[in-house]
C-alpha positions as CSV (number, residue, x, y, z in Angstrom):
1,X,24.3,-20.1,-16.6
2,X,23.3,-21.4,-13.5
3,X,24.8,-18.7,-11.1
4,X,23.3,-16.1,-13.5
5,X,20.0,-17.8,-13.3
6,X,20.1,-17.2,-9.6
7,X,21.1,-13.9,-9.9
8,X,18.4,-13.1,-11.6
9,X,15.8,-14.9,-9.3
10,X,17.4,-13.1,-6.1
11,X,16.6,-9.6,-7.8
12,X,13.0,-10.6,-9.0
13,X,12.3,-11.5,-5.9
14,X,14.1,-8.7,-3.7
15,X,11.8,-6.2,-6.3
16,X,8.9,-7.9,-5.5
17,X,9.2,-8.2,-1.7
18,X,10.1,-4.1,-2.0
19,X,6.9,-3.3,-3.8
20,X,5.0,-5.0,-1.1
21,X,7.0,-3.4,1.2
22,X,6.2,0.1,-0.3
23,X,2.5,-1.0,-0.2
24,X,2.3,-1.3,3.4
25,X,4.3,1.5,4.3
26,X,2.0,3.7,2.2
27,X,-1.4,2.6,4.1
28,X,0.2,3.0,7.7
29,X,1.8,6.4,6.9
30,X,-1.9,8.3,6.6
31,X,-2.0,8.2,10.5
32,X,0.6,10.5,10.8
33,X,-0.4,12.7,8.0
34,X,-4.2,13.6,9.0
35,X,-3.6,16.9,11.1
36,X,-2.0,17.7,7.6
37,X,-4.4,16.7,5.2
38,X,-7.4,17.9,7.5
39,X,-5.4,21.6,7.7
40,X,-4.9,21.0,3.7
41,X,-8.0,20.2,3.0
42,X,-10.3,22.3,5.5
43,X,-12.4,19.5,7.1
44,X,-12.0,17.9,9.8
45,X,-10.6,15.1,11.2
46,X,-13.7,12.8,10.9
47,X,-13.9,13.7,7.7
48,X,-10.1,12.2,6.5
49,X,-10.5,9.4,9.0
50,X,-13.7,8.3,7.0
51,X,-12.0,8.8,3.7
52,X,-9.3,6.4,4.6
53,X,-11.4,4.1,6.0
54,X,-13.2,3.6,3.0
55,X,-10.0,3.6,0.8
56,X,-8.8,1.0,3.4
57,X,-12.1,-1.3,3.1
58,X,-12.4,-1.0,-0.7
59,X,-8.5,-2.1,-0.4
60,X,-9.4,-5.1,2.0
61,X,-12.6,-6.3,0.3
62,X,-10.6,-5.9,-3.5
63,X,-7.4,-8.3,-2.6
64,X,-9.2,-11.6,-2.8
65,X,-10.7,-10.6,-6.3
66,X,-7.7,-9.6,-7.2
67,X,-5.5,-12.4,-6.1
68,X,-8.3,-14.7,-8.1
69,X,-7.8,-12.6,-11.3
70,X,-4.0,-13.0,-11.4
C-alpha cells in the first residue's frame, strides 16, 4: 500500500507541476504571436501590446487574492 501511495503522490504532483508549466508557457508565447494577432485582428501592434498588458496585470494583481482564497 505504501509503494502505491507513492505512486500516486509522484503523479499528483508531476500533473500539478505540468499545469503550472502550461501556465507559463501560455503567457510568454503572446510575444511571438503579435504580428499575427495584430494582421488577424486589424490593429496595430500598440493595440495587442496593451491588451496583453492588461491581461498580464489583472493576472499579477489577481494571484495573491487567489492564493488567499484557496
Amino acid at each position: 500500500m505504501g509503494e502505491d501511495n507513492k505512486a500516486g503522490n509522484r503523479s499528483t504532483l508531476a500533473l500539478i507541476l505540468a499545469v503550472g508549466l502550461l501556465g507559463m508557457m501560455g503567457g510568454s508565447l503572446m510575444g511571438p504571436v503579435l504580428p499575427a494577432l495584430s494582421n488577424n485582428f486589424g490593429v496595430g501592434f500598440g493595440s495587442v501590446g496593451l491588451v496583453i498588458t492588461v491581461y498580464a496585470a489583472t493576472t499579477a494583481i489577481s494571484f495573491p487574492f487567489m492564493g488567499f482564497f484557496t
